[in-house]
N, C-alpha and C positions, 0 to 999 in steps of 0.2 A: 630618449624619447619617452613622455609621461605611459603608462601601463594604466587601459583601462581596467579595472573589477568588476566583472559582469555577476549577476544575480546567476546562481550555481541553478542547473538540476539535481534536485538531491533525490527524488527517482524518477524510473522512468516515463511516468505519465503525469510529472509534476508539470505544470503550463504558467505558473503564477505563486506567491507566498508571501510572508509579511514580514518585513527585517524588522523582527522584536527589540532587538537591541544592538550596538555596536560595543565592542570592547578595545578599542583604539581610537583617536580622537586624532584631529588635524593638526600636526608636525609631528606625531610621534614615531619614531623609527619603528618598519615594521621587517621581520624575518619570516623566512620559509618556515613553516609550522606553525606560526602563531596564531590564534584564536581572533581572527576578524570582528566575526560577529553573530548572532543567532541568526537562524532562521527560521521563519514557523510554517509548516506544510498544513494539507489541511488534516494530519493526521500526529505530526510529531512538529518538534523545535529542537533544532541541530547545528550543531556549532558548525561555522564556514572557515575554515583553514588557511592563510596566506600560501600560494607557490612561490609566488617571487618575494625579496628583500628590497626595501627602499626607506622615502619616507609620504605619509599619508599627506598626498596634496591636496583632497578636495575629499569628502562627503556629499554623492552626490543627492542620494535618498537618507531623508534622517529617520533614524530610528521609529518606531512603531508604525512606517508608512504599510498598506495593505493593499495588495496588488499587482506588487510590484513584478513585473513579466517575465521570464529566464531568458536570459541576454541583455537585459538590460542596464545599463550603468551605473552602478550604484556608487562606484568611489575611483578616485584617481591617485595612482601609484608613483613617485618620483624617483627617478635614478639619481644615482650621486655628481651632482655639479648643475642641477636641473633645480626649477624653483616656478611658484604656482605660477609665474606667470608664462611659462611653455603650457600651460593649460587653456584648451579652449575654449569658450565656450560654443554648446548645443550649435546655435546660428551661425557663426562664426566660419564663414567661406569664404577671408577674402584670396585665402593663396591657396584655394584649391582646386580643382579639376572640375569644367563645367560638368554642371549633374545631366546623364543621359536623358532621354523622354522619349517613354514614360523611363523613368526608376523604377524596376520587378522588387527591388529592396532597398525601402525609404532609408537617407543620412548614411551612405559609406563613404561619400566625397565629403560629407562635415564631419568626418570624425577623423584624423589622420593618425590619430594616438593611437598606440600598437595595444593589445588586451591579453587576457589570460587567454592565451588561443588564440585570439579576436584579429593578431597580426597587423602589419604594418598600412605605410599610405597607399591604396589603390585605388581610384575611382572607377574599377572597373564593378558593377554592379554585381554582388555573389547570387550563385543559383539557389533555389530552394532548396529547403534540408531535406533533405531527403527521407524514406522510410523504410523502412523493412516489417512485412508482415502487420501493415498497419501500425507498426511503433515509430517515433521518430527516432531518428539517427542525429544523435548531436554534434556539430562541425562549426567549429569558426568560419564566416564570412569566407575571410582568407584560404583556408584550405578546403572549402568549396569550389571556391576561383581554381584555384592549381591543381584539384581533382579532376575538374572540367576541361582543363587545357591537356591537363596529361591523358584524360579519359578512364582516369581509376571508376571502379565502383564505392563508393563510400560506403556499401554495407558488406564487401570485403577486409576493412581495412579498419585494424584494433588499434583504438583512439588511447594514446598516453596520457592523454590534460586530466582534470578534476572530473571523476567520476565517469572515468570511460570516455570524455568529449575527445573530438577529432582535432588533430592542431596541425599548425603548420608542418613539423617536423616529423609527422605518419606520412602525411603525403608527397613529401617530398622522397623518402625512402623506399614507397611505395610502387610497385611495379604494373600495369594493367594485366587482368588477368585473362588469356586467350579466348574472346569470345566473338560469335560475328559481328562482322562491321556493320550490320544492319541497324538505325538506331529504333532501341527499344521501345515500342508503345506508351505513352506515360498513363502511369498506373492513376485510377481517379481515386482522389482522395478519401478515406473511408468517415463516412460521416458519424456524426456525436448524436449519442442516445439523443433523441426525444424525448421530453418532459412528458406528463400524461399533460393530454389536452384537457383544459377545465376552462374557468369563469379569468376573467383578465383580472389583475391588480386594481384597475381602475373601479373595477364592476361591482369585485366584492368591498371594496371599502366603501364603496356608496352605499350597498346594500346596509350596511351600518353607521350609517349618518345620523349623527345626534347621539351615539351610544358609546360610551368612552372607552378610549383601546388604546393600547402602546403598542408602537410599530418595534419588531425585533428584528433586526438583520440578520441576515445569515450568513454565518462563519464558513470557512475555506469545507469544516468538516461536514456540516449542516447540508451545503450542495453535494457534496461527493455521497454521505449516504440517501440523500432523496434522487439523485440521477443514478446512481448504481442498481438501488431498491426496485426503482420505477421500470428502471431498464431491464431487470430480473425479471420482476413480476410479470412484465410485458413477453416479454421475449424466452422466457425455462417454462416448458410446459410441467408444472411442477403437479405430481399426484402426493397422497398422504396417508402411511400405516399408523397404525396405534395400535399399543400394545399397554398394558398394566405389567408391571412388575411387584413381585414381591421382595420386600427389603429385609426383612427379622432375619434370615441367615447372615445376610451383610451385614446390619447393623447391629447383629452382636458377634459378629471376626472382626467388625472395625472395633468396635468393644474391646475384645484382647489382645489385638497389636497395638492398638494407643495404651495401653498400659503397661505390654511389656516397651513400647517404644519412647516412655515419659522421658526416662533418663536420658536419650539421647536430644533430645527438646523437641520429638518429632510429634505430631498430632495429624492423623490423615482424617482427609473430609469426603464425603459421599461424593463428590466431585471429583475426587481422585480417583478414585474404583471407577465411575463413568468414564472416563477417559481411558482409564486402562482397558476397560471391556470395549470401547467402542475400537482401539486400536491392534487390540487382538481379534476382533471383529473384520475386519477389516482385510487381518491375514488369513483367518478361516473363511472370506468368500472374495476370496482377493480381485474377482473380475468386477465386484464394485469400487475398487480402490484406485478407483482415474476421475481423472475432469475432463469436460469438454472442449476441445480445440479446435472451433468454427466446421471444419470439414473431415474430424479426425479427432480421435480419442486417446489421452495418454495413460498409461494402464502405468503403478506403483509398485517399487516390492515393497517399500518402509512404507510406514505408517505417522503421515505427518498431519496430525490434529490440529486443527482450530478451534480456539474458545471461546466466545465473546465474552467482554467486560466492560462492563456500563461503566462510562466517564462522565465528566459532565458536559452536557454537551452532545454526548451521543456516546462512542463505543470502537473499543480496539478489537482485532481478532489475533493476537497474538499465535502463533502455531509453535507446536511443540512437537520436535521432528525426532523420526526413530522411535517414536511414541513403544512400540510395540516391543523396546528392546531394554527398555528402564525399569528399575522397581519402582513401587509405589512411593516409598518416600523420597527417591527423587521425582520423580513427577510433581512432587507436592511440594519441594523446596522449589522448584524450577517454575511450576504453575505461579507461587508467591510470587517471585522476583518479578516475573513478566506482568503480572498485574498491579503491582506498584509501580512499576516503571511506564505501563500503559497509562496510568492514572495522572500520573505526573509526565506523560507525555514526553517521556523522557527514551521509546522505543525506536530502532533502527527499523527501517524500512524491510530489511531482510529478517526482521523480527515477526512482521504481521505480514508480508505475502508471501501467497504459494500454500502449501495442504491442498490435501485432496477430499477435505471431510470437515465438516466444523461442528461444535455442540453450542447448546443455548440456553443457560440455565435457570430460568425463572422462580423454580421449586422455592429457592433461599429468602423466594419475596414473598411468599405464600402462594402463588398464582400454581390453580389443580392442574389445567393443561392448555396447550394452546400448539398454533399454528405457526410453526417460522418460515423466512424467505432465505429462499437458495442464494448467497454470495457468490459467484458466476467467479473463476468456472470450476468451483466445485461440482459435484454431479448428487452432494445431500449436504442434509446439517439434521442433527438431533434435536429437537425440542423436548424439556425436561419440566415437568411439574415438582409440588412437594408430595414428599410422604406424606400421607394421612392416613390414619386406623379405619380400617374400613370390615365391613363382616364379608366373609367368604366361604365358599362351600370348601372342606379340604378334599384331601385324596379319598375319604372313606365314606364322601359324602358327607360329614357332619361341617356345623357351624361353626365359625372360629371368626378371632379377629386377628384381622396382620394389618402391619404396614406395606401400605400398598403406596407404589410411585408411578403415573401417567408418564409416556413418553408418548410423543409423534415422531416418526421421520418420514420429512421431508424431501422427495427425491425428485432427478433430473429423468423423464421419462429416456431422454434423446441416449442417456450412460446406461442406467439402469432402468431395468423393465420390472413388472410385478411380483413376478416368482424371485428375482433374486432380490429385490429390497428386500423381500417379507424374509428370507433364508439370513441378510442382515442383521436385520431387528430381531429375529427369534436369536442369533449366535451371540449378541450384544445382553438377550435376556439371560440367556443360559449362563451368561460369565457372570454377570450381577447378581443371578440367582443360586450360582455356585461359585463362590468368591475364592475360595481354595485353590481352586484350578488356575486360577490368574498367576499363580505364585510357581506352579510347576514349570 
């Protein structure tokens, strides 16, 4: 029986993506592990993996299409003695089971072909996916139907298929878990941010009639950071410290470890000490070291840092975990890799989410200071200006000039409250203003 290809989840809150490219073409044999095809999120492009062995009957999405929905069928798989014409097509019902009415889930009686998970001929209609804690739970059609019959919980029950999905063969092994017969309330579905309300499509482009303009679409990434931002902005009551640091102690110990450290090819950057201090920061006021979890807060012992890095296009936040436990020049080898590979969009999922903290570093663009937006659900993020010379009063009173570096942070009032940001930001000063102590 042909084996549909269904479009993967490659994470948890992926809904949609763009098959950039196939690396197998129609007849050629394909094996378990093989390299399918790319996929682009709105965040990375990740190879898709064969489970099963056969040969490629059909291409159902070609290459560079965008949109394409998870679950959806992208390619048709042949078993041996089978040939495209056991392939159906879409419309194609004449030997199937009449479709119920209404249908809760369009095309299960037009599809009979069995899928990665997707399972055999049933025209019995499958229930909705189900969810846990507002995420969805991913499950083949098919083992929805037999969860239902048997009465499993689907957010019980650890899915074997591609990437944690639910397949026939969990639920089948799967036993119901003691719980009353009473059937459970159905939970209502948690709704999708709201865009901020503004002017329509239609409205603003009038307003610019007669004025020449190129219309730019927007990218899988483009949506995800202006609904995420918007949703931030809206919804983290975010307040703002600022602090001045002074850099001349730093930036002449960076001085002497880049010199004793040439020989080994190592070169650390004022970026690396931020990070360091923000993560040992972190351990010295550890009850800011959680994020927000809707009705309940998760408090850290490690120190897992987020960094952003402008791509183009928009921007990765790679996190760098244990932060608190590295020396400097791994941090600084590890910062590299993760931003080349953000760059070229070449990072795993479990690459850029999760941290409990992020930084933002503007400074390297000349920009003095500014304001950043909480990434939810962190509970801060640093925003970093550049060093500039600036005059200052010293300890004795007298005039001097240092380099002086702006920060703000950014924080979640609902995590942290006043007094303990401000105890943050000064423990994050004290480590960049004594660089030494990072090292002890």
């Amino acid at each position: 029986m042909p084996t549909e290809i269904l479009m993967p989840a490659l994470s948890p809150t992926m809904e949609e993506g763009t098959l950039a490219k196939w690396h197998v073409k129609e007849g050629d044999k394909v094996s378990s592990g093989d390299i399918l095809a790319e996929i682009e999120t709105d965040k990375a492009t990740m190879e898709f993996e064969a489970v099963d062995e056969g040969v490629m009957g059909k291409i159902m999405i070609p290459e560079g299409t965008e949109g394409v929905k998870v679950n959806d069928v992208i390619a048709v798989l042949l078993e041996e003695g089978e040939s495209a014409d056991d392939i159906k097509a879409p419309d194609d019902t004449s030997d199937a089971a009449p479709a119920p009415t209404p249908a809760p889930e369009p095309g299960p009686q037009d599809a009979p072909a069995k899928g990665y998970g997707r399972g055999e001929t049933d025209a019995t209609p499958a229930p909705a996916a189900p969810t846990k804690d507002g995420t969805r739970i991913f499950a083949s059609p098919l083992a929805r139907r037999i969860a239902a019959e048997k009465g499993l919980d689907l957010t019980e029950v650890q899915g074997s298929g591609p990437h944690g999905r639910i397949v026939k063969a969990d639920v089948e092994c799967a036993q119901p878990s003691a719980k009353s017969d009473a059937a459970p309330a159905k939970a209502e579905a948690p709704k999708a941010a709201a865009m901020a309300t503004g002017p329509s499509t239609d409205s603003v482009i009038k307003m610019y009639d007669g004025r020449p303009f190129e219309e730019v679409k927007l990218d899988g990434m483009r949506k995800t950071i202006a609904a995420r931002l918007t949703e931030a902005k809206q919804s983290v009551p975010h307040f703002y410290l600022r602090r001045d640091i002074n850099l001349d102690a730093l930036m002449k110990f960076r001085g002497t470890l880049n010199k004793q450290l040439e020989s080994r090819g190592v070169k650390l950057s004022v970026n690396d000490f931020i990070i360091k201090a923000c993560a040992l920061a972190l351990q010295q006021v550890p009850d800011a070291n959680a994020v927000w979890a809707g009705d309940r807060t998760l408090k850290f012992s490690k120190s897992d840092v987020a960094v952003a890095v402008a791509i183009e296009g928009g921007l990765f936040t790679p996190v760098l975990r244990d932060a608190e436990m590295k020396s400097l020049s791994a941090l600084s080898a590890e910062m590299k890799d993760l931003a080349t590979r953000a760059r070229d969009r070449k990072l795993s999922p479990g690459e850029y989410q999760g941290g409990s903290f992020a930084i933002s570093n503007l400074g390297m663009f000349g920009i003095d200071n500014f304001d950043a937006i909480i990434n939810p659900p962190h509970a801060a993020i640093l925003a970093v200006g550049a060093g500039v010379k600036k005059p200052i009063v010293g300890a004795d009173g007298e005039l001097a000039v240092a380099t002086v570096m702006a920060m703000t942070l950014s924080v979640d009032h609902r995590v942290i409250d006043g007094a303990m940001g401000a105890n943050l930001l000064q423990a994050i000063k004290d480590n960049l203003e004594n660089p030494m102590t990072m090292l002890a």
